[in-house]
Backbone as CSV, one residue per row, in Angstrom:
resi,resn,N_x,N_y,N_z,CA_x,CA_y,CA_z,C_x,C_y,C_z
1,UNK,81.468,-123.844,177.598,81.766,-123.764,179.017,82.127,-122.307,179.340
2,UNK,81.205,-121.575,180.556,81.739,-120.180,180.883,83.198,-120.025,181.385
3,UNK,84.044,-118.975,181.389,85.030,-118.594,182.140,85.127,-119.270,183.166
4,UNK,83.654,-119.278,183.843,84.336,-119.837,185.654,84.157,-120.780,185.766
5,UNK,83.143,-121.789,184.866,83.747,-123.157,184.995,84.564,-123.739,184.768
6,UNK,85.793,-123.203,183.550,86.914,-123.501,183.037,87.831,-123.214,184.221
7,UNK,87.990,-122.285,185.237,88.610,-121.542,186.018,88.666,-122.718,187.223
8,UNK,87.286,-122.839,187.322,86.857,-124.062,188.589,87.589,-125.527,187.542
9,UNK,87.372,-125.632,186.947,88.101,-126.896,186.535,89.407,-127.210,186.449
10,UNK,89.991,-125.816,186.159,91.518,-125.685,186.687,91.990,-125.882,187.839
11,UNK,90.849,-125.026,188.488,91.587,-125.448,190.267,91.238,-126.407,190.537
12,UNK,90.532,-127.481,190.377,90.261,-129.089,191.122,91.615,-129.533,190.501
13,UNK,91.555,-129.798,189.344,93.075,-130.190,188.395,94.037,-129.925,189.112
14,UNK,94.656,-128.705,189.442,95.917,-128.206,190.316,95.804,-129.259,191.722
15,UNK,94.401,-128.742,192.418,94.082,-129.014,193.704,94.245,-130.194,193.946
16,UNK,93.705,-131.441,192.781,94.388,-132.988,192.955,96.013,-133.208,192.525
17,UNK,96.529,-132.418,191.651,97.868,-132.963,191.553,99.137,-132.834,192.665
18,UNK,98.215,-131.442,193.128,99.236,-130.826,194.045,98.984,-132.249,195.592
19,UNK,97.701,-132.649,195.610,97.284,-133.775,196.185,97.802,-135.147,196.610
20,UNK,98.144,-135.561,195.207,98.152,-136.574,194.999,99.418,-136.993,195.285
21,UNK,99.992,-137.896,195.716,101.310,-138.423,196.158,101.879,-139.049,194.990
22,UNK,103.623,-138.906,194.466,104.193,-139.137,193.694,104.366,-140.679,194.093
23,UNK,104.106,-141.683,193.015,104.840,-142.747,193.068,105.803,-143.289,192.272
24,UNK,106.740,-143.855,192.964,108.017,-144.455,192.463,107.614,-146.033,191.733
25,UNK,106.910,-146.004,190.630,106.461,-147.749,190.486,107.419,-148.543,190.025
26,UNK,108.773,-148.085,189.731,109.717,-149.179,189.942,109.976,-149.758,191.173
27,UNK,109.819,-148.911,192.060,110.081,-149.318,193.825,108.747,-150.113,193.908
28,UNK,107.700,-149.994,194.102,106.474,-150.541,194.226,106.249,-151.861,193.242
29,UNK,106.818,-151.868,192.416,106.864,-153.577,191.432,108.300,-154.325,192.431
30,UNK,109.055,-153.879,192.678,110.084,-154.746,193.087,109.662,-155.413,194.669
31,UNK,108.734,-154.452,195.294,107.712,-154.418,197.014,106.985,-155.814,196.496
32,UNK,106.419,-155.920,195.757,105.403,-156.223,195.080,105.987,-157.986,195.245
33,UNK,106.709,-157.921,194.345,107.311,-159.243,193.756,108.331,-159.741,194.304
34,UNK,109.077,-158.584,195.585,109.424,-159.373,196.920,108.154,-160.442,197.753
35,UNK,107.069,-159.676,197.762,106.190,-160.661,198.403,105.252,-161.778,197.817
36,UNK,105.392,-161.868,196.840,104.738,-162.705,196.302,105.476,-163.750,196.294
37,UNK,106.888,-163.713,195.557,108.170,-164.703,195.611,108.355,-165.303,196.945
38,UNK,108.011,-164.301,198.073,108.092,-165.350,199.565,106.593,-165.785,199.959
39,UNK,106.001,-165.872,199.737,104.611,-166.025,199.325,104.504,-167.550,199.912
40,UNK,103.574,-168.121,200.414,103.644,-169.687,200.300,102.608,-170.086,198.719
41,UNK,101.893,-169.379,198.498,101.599,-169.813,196.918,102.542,-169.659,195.601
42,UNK,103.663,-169.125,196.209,104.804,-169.135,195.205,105.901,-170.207,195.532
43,UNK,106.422,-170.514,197.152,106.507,-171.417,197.363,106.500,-172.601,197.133
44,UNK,104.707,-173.052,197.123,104.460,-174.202,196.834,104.410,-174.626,194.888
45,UNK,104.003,-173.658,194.805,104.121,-173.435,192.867,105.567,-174.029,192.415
46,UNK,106.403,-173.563,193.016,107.641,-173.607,192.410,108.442,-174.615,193.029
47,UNK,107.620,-175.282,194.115,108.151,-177.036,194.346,107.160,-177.597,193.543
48,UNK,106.157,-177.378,193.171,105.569,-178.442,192.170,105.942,-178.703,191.100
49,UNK,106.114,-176.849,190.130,107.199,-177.073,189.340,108.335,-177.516,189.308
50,UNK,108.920,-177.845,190.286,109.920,-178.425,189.858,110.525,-180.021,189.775
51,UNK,108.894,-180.625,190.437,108.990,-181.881,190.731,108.164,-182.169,189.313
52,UNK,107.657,-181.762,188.836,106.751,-182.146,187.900,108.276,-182.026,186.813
53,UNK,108.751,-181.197,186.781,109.816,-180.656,185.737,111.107,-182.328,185.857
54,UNK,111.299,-182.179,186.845,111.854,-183.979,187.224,111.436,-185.171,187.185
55,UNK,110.074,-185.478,186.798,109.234,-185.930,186.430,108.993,-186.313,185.098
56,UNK,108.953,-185.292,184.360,109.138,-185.328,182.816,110.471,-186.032,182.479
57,UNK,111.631,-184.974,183.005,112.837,-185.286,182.549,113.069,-186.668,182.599
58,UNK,112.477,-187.548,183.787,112.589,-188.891,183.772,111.584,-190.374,183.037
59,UNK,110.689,-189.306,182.500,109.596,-189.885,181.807,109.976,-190.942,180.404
60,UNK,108.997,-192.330,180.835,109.242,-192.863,179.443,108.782,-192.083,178.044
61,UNK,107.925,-191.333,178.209,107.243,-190.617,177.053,108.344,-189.882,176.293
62,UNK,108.611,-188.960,177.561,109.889,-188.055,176.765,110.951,-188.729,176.569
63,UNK,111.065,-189.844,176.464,112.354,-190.391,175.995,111.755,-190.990,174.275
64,UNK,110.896,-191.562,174.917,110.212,-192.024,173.093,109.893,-190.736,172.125
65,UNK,109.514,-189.660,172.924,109.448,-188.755,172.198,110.883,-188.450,171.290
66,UNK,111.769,-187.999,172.669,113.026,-187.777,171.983,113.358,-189.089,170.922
67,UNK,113.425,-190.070,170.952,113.779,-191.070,169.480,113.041,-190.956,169.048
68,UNK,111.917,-190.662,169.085,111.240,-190.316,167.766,111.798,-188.949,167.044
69,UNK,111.788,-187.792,166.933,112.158,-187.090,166.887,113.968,-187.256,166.330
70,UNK,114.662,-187.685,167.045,115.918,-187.667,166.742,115.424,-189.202,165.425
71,UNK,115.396,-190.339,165.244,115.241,-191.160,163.623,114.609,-190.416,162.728
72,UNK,113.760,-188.851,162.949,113.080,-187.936,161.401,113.856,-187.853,160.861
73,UNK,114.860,-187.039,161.641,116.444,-186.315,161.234,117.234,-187.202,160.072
């Protein structure tokens, strides 16, 4: 590579950094995951989960599971 393309490649380099806007991506993940959390697909996710999660807990399965499990012992 000649002198002045090295020279020209320097200045685009400078010319975008000096450019380019600093970001804060701890601020921008917390933006982020404010809106998603109010989200209605997070919303609704996390009433399903939790009916499904009450669901289980009341389940005949998981109860046979659990005696099964607890007579190995």
């Amino acid at each position: 590579m000649t002198l002045a393309r090295r020279w020209w490649a320097a200045a685009e380099t400078i010319a975008a950094g000096v450019s380019t806007p600093r970001i804060d991506v701890g601020a921008v993940d917390d933006e982020v995951e404010t809106l998603v959390r109010g989200s209605w697909s997070w919303t609704t996710g996390a009433a399903l989960a939790s009916k499904l999660r009450a669901a289980w807990m009341d389940s005949r399965c998981r109860r046979m599971l659990a005696a099964a499990a607890s007579g190995r012992r």
